[in-house]
DRENTORKOL-3810 file (N, C-alpha, C; in nm, 4 decimals):
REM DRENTORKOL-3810
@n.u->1.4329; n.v->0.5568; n.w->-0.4845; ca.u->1.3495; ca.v->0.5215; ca.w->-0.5987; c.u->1.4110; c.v->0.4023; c.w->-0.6710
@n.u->1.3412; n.v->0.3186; n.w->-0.6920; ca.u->1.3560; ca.v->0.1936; ca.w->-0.7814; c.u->1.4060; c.v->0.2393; c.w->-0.9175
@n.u->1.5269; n.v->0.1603; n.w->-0.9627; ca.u->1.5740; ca.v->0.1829; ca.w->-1.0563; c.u->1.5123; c.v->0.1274; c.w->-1.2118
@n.u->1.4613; n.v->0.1960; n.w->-1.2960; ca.u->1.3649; ca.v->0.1434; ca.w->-1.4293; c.u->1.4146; c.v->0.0747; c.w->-1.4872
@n.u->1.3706; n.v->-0.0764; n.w->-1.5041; ca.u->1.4010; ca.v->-0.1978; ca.w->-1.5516; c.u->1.3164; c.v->-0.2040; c.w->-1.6637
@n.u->1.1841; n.v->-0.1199; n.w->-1.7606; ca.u->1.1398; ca.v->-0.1541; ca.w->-1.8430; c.u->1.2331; c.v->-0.1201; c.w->-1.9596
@n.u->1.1914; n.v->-0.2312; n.w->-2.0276; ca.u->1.2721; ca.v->-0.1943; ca.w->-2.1982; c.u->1.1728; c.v->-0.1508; c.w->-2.3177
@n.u->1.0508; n.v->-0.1719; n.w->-2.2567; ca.u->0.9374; ca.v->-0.1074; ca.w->-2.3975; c.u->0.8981; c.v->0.0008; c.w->-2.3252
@n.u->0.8603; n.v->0.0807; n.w->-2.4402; ca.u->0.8015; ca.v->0.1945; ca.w->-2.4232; c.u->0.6616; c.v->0.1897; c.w->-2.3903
@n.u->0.6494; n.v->0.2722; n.w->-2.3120; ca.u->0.5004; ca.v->0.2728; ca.w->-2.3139; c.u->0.4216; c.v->0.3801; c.w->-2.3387
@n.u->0.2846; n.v->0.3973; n.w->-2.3659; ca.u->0.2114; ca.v->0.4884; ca.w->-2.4489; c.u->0.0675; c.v->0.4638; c.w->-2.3185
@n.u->0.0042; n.v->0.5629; n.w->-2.3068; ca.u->-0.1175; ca.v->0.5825; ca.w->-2.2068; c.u->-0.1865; c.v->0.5702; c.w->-2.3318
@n.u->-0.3159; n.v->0.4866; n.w->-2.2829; ca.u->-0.4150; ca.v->0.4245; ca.w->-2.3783; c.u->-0.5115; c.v->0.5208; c.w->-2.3619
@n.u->-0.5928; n.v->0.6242; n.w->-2.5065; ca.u->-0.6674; ca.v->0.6920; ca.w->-2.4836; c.u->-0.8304; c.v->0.6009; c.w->-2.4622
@n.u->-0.8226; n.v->0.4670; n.w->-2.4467; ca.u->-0.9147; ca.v->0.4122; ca.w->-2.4300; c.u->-0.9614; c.v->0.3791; c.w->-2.2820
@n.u->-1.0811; n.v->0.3938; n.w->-2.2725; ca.u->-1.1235; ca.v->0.3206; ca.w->-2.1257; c.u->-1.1416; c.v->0.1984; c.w->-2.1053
@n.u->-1.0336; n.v->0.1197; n.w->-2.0694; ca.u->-1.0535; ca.v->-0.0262; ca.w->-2.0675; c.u->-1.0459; c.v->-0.0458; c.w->-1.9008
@n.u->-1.1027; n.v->-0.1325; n.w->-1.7787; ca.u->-1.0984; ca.v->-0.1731; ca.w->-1.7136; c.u->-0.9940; c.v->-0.3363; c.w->-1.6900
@n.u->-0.9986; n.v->-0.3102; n.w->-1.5898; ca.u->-0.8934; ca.v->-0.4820; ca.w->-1.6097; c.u->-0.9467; c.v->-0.5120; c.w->-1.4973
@n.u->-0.9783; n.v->-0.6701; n.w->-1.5013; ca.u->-1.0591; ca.v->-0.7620; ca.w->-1.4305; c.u->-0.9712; c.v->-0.8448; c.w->-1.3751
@n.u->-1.0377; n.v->-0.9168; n.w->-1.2782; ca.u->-0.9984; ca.v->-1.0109; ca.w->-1.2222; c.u->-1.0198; c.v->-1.1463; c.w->-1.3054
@n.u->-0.9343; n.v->-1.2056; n.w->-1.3300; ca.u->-0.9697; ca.v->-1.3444; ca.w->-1.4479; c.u->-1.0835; c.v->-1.4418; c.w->-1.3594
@n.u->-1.0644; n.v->-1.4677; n.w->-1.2461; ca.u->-1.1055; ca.v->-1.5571; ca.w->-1.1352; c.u->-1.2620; c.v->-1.5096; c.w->-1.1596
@n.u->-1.3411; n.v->-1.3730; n.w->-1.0899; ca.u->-1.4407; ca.v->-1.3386; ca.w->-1.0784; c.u->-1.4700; c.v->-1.2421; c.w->-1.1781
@n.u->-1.4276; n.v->-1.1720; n.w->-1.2417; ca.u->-1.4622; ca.v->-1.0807; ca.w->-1.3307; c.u->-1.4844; c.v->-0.9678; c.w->-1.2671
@n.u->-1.4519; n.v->-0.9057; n.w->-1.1009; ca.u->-1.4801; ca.v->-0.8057; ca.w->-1.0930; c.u->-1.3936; c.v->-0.6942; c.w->-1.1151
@n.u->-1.4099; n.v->-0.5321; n.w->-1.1057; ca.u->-1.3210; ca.v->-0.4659; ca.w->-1.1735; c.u->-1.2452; c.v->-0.4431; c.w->-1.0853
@n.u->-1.1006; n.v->-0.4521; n.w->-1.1002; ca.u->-0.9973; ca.v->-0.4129; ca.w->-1.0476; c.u->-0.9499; c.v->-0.2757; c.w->-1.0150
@n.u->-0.9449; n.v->-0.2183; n.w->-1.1477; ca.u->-0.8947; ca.v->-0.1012; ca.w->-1.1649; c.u->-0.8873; c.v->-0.0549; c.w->-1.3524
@n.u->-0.8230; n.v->0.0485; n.w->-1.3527; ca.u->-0.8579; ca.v->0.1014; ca.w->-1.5308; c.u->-0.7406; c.v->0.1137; c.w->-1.5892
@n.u->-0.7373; n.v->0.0587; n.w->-1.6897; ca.u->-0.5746; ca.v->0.0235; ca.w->-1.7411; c.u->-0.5537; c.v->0.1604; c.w->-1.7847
@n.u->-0.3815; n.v->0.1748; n.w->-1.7669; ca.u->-0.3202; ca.v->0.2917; ca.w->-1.7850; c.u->-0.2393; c.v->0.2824; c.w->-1.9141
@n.u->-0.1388; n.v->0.1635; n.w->-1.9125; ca.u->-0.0804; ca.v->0.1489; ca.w->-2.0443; c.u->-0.0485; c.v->-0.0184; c.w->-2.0481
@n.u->0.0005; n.v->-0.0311; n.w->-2.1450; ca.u->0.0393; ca.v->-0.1917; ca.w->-2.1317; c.u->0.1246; c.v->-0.2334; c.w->-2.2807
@n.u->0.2350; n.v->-0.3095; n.w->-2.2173; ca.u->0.3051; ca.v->-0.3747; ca.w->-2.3325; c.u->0.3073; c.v->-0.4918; c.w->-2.3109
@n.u->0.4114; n.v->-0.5709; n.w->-2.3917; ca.u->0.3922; ca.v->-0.7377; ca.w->-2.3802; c.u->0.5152; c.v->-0.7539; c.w->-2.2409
@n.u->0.5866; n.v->-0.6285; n.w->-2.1517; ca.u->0.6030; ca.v->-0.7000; ca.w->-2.0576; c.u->0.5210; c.v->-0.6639; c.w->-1.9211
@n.u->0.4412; n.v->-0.6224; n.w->-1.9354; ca.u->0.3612; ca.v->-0.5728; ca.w->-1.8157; c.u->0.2839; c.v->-0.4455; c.w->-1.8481
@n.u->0.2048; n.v->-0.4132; n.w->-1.7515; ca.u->0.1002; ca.v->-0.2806; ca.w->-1.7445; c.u->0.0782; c.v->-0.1855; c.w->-1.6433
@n.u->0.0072; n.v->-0.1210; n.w->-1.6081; ca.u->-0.0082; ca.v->-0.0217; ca.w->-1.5364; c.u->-0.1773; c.v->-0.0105; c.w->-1.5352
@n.u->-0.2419; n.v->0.0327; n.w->-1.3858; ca.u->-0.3591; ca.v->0.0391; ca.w->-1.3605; c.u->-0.4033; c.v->0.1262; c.w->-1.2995
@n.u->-0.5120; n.v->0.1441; n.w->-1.2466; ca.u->-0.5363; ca.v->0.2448; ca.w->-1.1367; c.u->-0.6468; c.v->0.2105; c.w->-1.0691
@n.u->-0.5997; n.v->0.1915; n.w->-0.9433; ca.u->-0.7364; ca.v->0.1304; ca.w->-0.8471; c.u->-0.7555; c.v->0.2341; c.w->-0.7415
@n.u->-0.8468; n.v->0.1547; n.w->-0.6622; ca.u->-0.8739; ca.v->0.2230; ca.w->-0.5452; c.u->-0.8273; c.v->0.1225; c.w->-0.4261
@n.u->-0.8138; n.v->0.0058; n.w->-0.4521; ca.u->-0.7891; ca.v->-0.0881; ca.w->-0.3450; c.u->-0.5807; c.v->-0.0975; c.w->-0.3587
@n.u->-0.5274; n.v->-0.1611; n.w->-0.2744; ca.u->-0.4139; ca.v->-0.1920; ca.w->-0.3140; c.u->-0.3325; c.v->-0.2976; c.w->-0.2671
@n.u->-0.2828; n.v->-0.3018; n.w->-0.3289; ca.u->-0.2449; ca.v->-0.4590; ca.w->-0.3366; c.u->-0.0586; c.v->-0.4475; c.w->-0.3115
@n.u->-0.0108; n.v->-0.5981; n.w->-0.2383; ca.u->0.0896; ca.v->-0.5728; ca.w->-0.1705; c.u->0.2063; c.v->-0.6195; c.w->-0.3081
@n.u->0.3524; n.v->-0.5130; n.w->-0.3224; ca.u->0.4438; ca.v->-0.5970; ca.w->-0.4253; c.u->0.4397; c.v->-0.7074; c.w->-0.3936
@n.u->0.4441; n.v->-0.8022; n.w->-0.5204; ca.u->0.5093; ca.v->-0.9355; ca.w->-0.4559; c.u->0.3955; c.v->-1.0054; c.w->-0.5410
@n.u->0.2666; n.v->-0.9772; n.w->-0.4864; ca.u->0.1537; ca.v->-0.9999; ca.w->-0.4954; c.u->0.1513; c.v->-1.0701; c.w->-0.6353
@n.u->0.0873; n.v->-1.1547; n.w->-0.6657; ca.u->0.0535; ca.v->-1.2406; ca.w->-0.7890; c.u->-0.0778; c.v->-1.2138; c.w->-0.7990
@n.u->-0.1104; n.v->-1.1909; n.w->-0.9359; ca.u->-0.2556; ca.v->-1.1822; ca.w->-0.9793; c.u->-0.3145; c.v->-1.2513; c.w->-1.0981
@n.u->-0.4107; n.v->-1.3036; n.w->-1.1127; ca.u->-0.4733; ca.v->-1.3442; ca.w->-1.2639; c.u->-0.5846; c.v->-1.2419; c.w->-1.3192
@n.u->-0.5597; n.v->-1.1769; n.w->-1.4083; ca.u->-0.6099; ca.v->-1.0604; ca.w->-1.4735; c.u->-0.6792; c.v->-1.1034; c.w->-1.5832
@n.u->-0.8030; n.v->-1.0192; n.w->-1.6324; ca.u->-0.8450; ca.v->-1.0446; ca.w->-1.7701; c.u->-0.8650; c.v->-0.8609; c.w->-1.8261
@n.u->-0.7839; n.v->-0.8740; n.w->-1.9596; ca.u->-0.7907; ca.v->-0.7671; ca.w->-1.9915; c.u->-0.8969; c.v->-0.7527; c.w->-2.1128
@n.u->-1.0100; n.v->-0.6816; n.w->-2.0846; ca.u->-1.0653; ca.v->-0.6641; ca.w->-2.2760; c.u->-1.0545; c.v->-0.5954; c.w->-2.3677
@n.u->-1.0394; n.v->-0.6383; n.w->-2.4717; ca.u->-1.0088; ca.v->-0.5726; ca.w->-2.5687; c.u->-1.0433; c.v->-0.4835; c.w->-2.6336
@n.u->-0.9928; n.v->-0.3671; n.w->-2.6883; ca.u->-1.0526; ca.v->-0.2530; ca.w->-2.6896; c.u->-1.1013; c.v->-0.2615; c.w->-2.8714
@n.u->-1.0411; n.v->-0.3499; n.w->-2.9571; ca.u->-1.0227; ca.v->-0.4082; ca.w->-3.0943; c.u->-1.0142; c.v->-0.5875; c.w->-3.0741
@n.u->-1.0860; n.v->-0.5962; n.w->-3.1545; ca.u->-1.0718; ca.v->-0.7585; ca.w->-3.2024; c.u->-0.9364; c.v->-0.7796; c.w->-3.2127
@n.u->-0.8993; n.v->-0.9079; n.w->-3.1585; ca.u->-0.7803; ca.v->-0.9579; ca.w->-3.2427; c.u->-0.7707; c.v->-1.1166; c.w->-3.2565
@n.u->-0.8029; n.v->-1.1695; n.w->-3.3739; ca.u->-0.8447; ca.v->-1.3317; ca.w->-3.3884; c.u->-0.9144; c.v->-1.3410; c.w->-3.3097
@n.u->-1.0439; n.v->-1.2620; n.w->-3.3406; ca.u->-1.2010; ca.v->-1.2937; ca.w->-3.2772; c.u->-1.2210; c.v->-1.2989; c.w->-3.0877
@n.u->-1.0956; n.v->-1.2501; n.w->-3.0531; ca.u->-1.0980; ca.v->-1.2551; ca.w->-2.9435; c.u->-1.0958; c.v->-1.1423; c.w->-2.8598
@n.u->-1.1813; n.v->-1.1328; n.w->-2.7616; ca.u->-1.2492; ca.v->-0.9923; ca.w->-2.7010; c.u->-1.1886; c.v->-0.9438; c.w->-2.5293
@n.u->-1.0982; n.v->-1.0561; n.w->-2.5235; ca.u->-1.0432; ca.v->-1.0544; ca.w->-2.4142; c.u->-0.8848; c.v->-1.1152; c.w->-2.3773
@n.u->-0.7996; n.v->-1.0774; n.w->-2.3140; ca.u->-0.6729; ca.v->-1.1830; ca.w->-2.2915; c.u->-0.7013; c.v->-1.1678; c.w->-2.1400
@n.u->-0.6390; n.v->-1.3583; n.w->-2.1010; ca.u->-0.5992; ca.v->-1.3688; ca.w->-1.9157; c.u->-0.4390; c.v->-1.3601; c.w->-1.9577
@n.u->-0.4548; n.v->-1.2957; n.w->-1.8377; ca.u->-0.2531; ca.v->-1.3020; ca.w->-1.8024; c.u->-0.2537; c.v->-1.3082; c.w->-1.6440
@n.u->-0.1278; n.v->-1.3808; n.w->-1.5829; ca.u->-0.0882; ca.v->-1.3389; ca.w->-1.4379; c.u->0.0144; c.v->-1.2582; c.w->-1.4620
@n.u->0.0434; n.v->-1.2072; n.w->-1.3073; ca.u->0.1481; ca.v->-1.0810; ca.w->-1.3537; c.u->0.1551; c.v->-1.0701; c.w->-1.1995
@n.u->0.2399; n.v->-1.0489; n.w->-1.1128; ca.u->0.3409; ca.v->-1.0166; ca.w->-1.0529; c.u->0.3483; c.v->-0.8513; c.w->-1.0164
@n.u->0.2875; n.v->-0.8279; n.w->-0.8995; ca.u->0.2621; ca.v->-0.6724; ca.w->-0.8696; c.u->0.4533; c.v->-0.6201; c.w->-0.8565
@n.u->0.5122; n.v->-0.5633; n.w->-0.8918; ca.u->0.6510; ca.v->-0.5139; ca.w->-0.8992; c.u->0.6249; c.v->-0.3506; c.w->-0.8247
@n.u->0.5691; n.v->-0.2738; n.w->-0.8239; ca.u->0.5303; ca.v->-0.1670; ca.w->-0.7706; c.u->0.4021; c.v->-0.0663; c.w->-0.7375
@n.u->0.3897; n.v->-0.0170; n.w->-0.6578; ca.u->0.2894; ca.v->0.0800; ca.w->-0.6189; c.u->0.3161; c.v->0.2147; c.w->-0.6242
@n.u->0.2323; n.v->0.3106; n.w->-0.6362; ca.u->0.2560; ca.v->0.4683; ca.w->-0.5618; c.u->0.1241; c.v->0.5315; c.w->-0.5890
@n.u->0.1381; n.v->0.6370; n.w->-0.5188; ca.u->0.0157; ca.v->0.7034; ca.w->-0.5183; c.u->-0.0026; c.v->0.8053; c.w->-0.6797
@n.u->-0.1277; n.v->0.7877; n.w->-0.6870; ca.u->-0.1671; ca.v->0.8907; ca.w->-0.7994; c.u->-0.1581; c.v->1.0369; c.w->-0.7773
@n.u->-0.2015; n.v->1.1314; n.w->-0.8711; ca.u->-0.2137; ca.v->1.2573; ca.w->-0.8464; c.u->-0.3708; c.v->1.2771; c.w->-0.7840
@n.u->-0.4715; n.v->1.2090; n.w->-0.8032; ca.u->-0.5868; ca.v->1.2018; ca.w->-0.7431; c.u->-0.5463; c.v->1.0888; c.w->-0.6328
@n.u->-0.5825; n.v->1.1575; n.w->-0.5160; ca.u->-0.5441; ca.v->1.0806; ca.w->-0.3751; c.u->-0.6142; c.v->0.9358; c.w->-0.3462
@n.u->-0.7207; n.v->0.9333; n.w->-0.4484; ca.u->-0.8133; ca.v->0.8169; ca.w->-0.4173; c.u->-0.7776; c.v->0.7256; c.w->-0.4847
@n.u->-0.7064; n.v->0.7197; n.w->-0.5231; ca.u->-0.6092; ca.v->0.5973; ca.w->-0.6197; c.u->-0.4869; c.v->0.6073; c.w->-0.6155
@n.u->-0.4887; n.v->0.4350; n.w->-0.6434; ca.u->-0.3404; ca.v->0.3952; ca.w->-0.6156; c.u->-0.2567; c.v->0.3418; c.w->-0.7728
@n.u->-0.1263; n.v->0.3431; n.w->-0.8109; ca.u->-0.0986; ca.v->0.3229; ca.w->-0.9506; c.u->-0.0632; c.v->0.2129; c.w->-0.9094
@n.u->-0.0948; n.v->0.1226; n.w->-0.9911; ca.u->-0.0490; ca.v->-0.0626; ca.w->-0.9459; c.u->0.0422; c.v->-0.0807; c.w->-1.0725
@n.u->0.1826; n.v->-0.1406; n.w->-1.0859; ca.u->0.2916; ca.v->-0.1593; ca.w->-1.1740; c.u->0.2909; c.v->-0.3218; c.w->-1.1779
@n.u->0.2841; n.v->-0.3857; n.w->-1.2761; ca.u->0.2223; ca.v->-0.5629; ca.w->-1.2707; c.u->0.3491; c.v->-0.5492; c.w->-1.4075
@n.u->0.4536; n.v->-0.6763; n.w->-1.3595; ca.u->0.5156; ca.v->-0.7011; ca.w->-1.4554; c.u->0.4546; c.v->-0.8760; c.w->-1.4673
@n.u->0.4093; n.v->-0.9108; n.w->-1.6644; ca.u->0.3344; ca.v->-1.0463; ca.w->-1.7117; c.u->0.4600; c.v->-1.1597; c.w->-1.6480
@n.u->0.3821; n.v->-1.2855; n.w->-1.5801; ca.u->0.4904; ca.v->-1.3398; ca.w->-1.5391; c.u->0.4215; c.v->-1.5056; c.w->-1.6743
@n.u->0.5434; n.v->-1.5373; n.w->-1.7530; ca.u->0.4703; ca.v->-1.6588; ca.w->-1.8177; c.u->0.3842; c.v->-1.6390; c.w->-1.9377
@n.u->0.3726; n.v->-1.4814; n.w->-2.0056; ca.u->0.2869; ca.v->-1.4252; ca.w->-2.0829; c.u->0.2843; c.v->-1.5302; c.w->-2.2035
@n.u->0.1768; n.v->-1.6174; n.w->-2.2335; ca.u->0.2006; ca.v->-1.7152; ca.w->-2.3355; c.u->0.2637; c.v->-1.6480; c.w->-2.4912
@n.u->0.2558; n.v->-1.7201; n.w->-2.5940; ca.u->0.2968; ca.v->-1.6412; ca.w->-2.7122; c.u->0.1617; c.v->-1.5599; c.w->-2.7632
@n.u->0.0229; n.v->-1.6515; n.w->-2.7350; ca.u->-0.0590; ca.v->-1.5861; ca.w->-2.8191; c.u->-0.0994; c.v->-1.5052; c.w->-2.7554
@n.u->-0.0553; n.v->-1.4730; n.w->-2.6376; ca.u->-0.1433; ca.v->-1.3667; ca.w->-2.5617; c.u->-0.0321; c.v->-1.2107; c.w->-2.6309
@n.u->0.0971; n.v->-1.2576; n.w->-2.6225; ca.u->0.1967; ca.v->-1.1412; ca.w->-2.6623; c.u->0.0991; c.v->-1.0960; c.w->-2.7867
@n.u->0.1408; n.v->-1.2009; n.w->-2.9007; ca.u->0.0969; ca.v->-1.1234; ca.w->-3.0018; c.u->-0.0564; c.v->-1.0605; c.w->-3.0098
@n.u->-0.1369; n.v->-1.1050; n.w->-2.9624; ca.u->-0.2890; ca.v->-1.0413; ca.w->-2.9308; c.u->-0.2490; c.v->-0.8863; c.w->-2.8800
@n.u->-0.1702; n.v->-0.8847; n.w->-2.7862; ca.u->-0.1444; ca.v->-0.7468; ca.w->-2.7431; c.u->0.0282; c.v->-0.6708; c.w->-2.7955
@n.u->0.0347; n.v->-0.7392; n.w->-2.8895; ca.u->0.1374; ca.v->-0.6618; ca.w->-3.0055; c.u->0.0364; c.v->-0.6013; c.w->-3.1324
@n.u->-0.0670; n.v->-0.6856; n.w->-3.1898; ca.u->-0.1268; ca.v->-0.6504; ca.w->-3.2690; c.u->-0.2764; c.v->-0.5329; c.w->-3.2219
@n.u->-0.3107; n.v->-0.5497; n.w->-3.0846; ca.u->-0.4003; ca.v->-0.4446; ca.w->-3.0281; c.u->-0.3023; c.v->-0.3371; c.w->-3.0311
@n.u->-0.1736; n.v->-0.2897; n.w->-3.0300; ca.u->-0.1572; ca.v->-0.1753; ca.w->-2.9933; c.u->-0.0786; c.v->-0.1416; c.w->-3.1362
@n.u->-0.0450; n.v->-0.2173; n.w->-3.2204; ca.u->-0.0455; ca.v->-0.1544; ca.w->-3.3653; c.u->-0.1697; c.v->-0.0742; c.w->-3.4455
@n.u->-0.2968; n.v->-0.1776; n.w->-3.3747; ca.u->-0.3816; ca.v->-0.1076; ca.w->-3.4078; c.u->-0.3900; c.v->0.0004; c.w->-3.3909
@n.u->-0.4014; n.v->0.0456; n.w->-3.2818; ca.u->-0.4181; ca.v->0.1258; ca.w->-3.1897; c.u->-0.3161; c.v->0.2436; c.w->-3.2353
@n.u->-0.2480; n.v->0.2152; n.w->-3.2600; ca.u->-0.1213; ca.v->0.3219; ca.w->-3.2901; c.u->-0.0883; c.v->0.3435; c.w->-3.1904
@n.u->-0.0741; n.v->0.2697; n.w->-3.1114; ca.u->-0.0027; ca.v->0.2675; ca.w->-2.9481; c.u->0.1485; c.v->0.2469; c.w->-2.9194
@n.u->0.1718; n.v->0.2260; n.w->-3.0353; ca.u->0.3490; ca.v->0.1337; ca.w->-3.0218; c.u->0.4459; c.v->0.3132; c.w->-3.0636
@n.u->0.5678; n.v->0.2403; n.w->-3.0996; ca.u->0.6851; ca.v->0.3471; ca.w->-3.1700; c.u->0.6553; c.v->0.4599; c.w->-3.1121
END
């Protein structure tokens, strides 16, 4: 087992948000949790580590009028779910600009997602 390199905590989002593909907009998979260094998903397709992606995540709350963030991110791990038909995809943000951090520092204050 891979040794845990995250330093934020993370919190499972009681929201149903999907995460897209930035490129086409189609759905990827359904976000699981997410901080400003990466997230967690759940698909049905799967995708190889290594793998680079451009994602659009929407927002589940406004934040400076904005209803959506793109990020790329860097697939870092896979494994299987407890439902066999999905796969957990582990995407650490590679390049996460500043305003995208704080957009998703201030969505999950909202949220009461943080501490």
């Amino acid at each position: 087992m891979a040794r845990e390199k995250r330093t934020e905590k993370r919190r499972n989002s009681p929201h149903r948000i999907n995460v897209l593909s930035a490129v086409d907009e189609t759905v990827m998979g359904r976000l699981v949790n997410i901080t400003t260094g990466g997230l967690m998903f759940l698909t049905r397709d799967s995708l190889d580590e290594g793998h680079e992606v451009s994602l659009r995540i929407p927002l589940p709350a406004l934040s400076d009028g904005r209803r959506a963030i793109d990020v790329r991110g860097r697939v870092v791990w896979t494994g299987p779910d407890s439902n066999p038909r999905y796969t957990r995809i582990g995407i650490e943000f590679v390049n996460l600009g500043a305003e995208e951090g704080y957009i998703i520092e201030t969505v999950l204050q909202r949220l009461h997602l943080v501490g």
